[in-house]
C-alpha positions as MATLAB code, in Angstrom:
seq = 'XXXXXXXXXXXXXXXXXXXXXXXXXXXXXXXXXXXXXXXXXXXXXXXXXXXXXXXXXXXXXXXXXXXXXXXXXXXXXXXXXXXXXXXXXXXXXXXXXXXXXXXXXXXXXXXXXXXXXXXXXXXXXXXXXXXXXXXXXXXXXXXXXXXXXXXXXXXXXXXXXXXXXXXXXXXXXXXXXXXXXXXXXXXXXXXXXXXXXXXXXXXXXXXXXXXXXXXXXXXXXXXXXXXXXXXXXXXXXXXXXXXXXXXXXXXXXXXXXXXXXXXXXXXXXXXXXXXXXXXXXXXXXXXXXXXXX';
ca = [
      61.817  160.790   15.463;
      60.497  160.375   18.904;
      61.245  157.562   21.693;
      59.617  154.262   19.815;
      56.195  153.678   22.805;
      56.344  150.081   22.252;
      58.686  146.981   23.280;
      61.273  145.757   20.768;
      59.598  142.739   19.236;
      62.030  139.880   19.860;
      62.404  136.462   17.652;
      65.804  135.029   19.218;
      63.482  132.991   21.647;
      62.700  130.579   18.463;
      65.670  130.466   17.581;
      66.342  132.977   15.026;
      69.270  134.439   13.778;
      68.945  136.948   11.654;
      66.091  140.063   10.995;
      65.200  142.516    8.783;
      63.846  145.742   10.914;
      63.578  148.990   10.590;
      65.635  151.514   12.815;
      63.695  153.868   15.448;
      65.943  155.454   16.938;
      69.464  156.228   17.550;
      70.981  157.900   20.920;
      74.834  158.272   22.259;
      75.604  155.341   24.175;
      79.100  156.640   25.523;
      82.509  154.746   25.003;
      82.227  156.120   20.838;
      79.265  153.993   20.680;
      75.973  154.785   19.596;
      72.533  152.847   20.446;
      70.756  151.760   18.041;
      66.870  150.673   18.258;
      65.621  148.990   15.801;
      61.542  147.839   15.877;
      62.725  143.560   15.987;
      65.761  142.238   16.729;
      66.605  138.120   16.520;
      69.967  139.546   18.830;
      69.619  138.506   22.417;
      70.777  141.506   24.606;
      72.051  141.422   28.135;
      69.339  142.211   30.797;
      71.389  144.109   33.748;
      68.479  143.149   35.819;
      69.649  139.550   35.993;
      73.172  139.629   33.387;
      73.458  135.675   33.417;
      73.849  135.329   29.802;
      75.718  137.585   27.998;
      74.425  139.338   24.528;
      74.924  137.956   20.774;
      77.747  138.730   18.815;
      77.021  139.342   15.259;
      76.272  142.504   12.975;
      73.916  145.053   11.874;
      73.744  145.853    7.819;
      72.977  149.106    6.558;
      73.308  149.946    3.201;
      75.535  146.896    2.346;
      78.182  147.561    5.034;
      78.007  145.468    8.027;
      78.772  147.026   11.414;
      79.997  144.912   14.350;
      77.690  145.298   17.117;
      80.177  145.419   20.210;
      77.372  144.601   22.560;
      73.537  144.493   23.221;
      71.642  145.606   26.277;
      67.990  146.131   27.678;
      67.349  149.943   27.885;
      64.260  151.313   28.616;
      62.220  154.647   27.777;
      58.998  156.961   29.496;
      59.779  158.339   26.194;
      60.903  161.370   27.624;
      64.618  159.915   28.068;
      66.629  156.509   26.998;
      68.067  154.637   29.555;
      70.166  151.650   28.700;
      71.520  148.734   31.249;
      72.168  149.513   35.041;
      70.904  152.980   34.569;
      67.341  151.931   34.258;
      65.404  153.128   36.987;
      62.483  151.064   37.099;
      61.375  146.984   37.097;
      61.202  146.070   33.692;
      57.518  145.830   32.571;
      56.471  149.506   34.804;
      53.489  150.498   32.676;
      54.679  153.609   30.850;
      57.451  152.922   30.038;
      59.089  150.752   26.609;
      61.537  148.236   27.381;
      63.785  148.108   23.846;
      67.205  145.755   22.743;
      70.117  148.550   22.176;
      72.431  147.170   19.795;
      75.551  149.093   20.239;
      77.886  150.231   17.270;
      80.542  152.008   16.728;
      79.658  156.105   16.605;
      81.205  156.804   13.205;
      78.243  153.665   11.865;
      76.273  155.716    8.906;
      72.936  154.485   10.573;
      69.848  156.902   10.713;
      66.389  156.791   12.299;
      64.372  155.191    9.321;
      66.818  152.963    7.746;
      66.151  149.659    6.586;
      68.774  147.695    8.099;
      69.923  143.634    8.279;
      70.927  142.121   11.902;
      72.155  139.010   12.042;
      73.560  137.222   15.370;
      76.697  134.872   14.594;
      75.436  130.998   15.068;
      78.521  129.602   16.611;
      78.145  132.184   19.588;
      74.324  131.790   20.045;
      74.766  127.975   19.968;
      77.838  127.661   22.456;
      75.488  130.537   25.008;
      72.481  128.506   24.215;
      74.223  124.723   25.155;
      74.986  126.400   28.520;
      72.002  128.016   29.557;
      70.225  124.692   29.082;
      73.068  122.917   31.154;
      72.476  125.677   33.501;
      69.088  124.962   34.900;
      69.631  120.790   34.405;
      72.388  121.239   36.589;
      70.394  123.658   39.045;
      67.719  120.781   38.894;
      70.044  118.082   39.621;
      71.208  119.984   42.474;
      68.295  120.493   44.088;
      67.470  116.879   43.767;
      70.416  115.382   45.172;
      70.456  118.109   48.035;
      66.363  117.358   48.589;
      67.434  115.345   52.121;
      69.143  118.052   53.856;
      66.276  120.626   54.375;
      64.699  120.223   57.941;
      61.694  122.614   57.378;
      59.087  122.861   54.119;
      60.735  125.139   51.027;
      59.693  126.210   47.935;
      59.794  123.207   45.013;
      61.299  123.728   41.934;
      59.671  123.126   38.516;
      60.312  119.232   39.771;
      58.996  118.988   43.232;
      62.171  119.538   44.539;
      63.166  121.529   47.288;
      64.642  124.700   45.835;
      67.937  125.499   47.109;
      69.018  127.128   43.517;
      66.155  129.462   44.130;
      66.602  130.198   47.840;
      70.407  130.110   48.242;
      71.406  131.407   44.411;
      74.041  134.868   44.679;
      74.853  134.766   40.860;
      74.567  133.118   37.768;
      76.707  133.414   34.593;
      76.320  131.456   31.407;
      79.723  131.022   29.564;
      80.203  129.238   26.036;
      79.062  125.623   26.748;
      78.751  125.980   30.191;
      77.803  128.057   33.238;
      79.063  129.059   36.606;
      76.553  129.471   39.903;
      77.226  130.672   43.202;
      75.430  130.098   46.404;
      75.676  132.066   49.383;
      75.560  129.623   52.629;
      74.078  131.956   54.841;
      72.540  132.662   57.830;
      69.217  132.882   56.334;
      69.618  130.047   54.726;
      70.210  128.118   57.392;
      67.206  129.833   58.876;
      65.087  128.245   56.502;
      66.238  124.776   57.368;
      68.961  123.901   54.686;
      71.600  121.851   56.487;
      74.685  124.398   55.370;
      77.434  122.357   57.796;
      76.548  119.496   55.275;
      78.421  121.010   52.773;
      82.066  120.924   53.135;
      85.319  120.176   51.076;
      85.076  116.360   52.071;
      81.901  116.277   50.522;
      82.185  117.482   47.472;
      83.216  115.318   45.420;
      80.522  112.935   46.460;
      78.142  115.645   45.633;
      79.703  115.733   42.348;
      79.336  112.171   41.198;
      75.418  112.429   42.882;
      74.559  115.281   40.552;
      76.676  113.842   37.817;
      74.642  110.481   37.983;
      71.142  112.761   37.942;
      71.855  114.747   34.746;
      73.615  111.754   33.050;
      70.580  109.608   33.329;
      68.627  113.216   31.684;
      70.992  113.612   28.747;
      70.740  109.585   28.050;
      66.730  110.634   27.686;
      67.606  112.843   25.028;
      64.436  114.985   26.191;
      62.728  117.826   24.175;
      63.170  121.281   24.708;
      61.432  124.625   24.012;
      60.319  127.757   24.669;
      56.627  128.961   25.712;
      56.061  132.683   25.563;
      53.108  134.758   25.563;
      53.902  137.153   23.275;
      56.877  137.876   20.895;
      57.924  141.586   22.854;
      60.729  141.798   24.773;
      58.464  141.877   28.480;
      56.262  138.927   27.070;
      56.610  136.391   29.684;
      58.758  133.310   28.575;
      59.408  129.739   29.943;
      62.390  127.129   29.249;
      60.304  123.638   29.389;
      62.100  120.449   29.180;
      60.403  116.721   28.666;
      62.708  115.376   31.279;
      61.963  111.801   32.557;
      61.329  112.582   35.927;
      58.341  114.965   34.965;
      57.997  118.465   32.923;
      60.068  121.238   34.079;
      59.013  124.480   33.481;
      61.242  127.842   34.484;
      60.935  131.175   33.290;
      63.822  132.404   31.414;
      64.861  134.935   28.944;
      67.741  133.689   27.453;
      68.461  131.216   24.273;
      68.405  126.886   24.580;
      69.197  124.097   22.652;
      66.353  122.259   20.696;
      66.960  118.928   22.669;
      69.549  117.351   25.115;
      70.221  114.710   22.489;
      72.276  117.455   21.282;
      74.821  116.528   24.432;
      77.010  113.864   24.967;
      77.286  114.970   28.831;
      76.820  117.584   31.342;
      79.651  117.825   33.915;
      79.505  119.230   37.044;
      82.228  120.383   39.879;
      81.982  121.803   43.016;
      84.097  124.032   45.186;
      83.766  125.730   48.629;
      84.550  129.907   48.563;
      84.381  132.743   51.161;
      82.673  135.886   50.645;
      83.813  138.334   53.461;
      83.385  135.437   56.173;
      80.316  133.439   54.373;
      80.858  130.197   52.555;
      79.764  129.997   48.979;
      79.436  127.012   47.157;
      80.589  127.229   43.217;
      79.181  124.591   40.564;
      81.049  124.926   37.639;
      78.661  123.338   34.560;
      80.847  121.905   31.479;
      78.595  120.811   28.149;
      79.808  118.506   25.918;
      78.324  118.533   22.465;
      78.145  115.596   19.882;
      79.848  117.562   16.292;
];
C-alpha cells in the first residue's frame, strides 16, 4: 500500500479518547518498534518541532489484542519516504508533503496495512497533560502581565494586550502531569529589545511569585470557559486554545490537549528560580495545578 497523500485526521482536540480507524501503513520505526499510520487517531503525538507536551499513553486494538503504544510522534511523507520526529526535513504544512500521527508499537504487533483497528488514549494521562497545558499559558499570561512595567521600548502583546516576554524571551517549554516547566533565556537580545533583565534577580523572586500568584488566582476564582477553535480536523489544520478570562478573551494557537474550564482547578501555583546557561541567566517558572476530585 503506498505512503497515505493526506494528513492524519485528528479528534483529540475535542477531547476524544478513543477511535476506530483504519491502518495505512506500517514502516520500521527502529528500537523493535514499528510505526503505525492509521487514517484518524484521538492519540495526541509529540510534535519534535515544538515537543512541549508529550504524546498519549494508551493502546491500539487489533483483532481483540490490545498493543501498548510506547509512544506517538509527527512524521511526515513526499510519499516517496516516511520520516518520523527530528528527522523531518521540512516545516510542517510544506505543500507536498503529508504530515501523519505514528503510533509506535512493539515490532512483533500482528498489525497490517488494511486492518480495522481500535485506539484508545488512557483518560487519566490525557487529563493530568491537559490540566497543565492550560496552566501553562495562564501562567505565561500572568507573567507577562505582572512583568508589563519593565519593558522600556514597544513589544509584541500577547493574546491580552500584554507585553510578550513569554513570546520574546521563551528557550523551552515542557508540559508535565498537572503542571509545566518554562525557561527564559535573559539575553542580550532581550535586553536589546528593552526588557529590563537586571530586574530580575534572586531577591526578587519571590515577590514575582506572589504577583503572578495573585493574577492567576483571581482567573481560576472566574472559573472561565475554555475551548478549542480549529479550522479543520487534520493534523496541519490550524488550532487555537481560547479562554473567557475576565480580563478579556485570550486566544493562542496551540496543538496540544486543555481542560474544559478552570473551574476544574482549585489553584495554579507558580515558582520562580534564577539558572545559568553557559554564562546567560535563565529564569525557570515551575507551574503546579491543583485539581478539585
Amino acid at each position: 500500500m503506498p505512503l497515505p497523500s493526506r494528513d492524519t485526521r485528528v479528534i483529540y482536540p475535542s477531547g476524544a479518547l478513543a477511535a476506530s480507524t483504519s491502518v495505512l501503513h506500517v514502516a520500521a520505526a527502529g528500537d523493535g518498534r514499528i510505526a503505525v499510520i492509521t487514517e484518524s487517531t484521538s492519540f495526541h503525538p509529540v510534535d519534535a518541532a515544538w515537543p512541549d507536551q508529550p504524546a498519549d499513553s494508551g493502546t491500539l486494538r487489533v483483532r481483540g489484542v490490545a498493543h501498548p503504544i510506547r509512544d506517538a510522534v509527527v512524521a511526515a511523507t513526499d510519499l516517496e519516504s516516511l520520516h518520523l520526529g527530528s528527522d523531518i526535513p521540512v516545516r510542517k504544512g510544506t505543500e507536498g508533503w503529508a504530515f501523519l500521527v505514528a503510533h509506535l508499537v512493539d515490532a512483533d504487533a500482528d498489525v497490517a496495512e488494511g486492518d480495522a483497528v481500535e485506539i484508545e488514549a488512557d483518560a487519566a494521562t490525557r487529563h493530568a497533560l491537559s490540566a497543565g497545558h492550560t496552566a501553562c499559558h495562564l501562567a505565561s499570561l500572568a507573567l507577562n502581565r505582572v512583568l508589563a512595567d519593565r519593558w522600556s521600548k514597544p513589544a509584541r502583546e500577547d493574546a491580552l494586550g500584554s507585553p510578550d516576554f513569554d513570546g520574546a524571551a521563551i528557550a523551552s517549554s515542557r508540559i508535565v502531569a498537572n503542571g509545566s516547566v518554562d525557561r527564559y533565556r535573559l539575553n542580550k537580545s532581550l535586553r536589546r529589545a528593552g526588557f529590563d533583565t537586571a530586574s530580575l534577580t534572586n531577591d526578587a523572586l519571590e515577590d514575582l511569585g506572589r504577583a503572578v500568584a495573585d493574577v492567576l488566582d483571581r482567573w481560576v476564582a472566574s472559573g472561565a470557559s475554555v475551548r478549542i477553535e480549529r479550522d479543520g480536523e487534520l493534523l496541519t489544520d490550524r488550532r487555537s486554545w481560547v479562554c473567557e478570562l475576565p480580563d478579556g478573551t485570550a486566544r493562542i494557537p496551540c496543538g496540544g490537549t486543555h481542560l474544559d474550564s478552570l473551574a476544574e482547578f482549585t489553584a495554579v501555583l507558580p515558582s520562580f528560580a534564577l539558572l545559568d546557561d553557559a554564562g546567560t541567566p535563565v529564569l525557570e517558572m515551575t507551574t503546579e495545578a491543583r485539581l478539585r476530585h
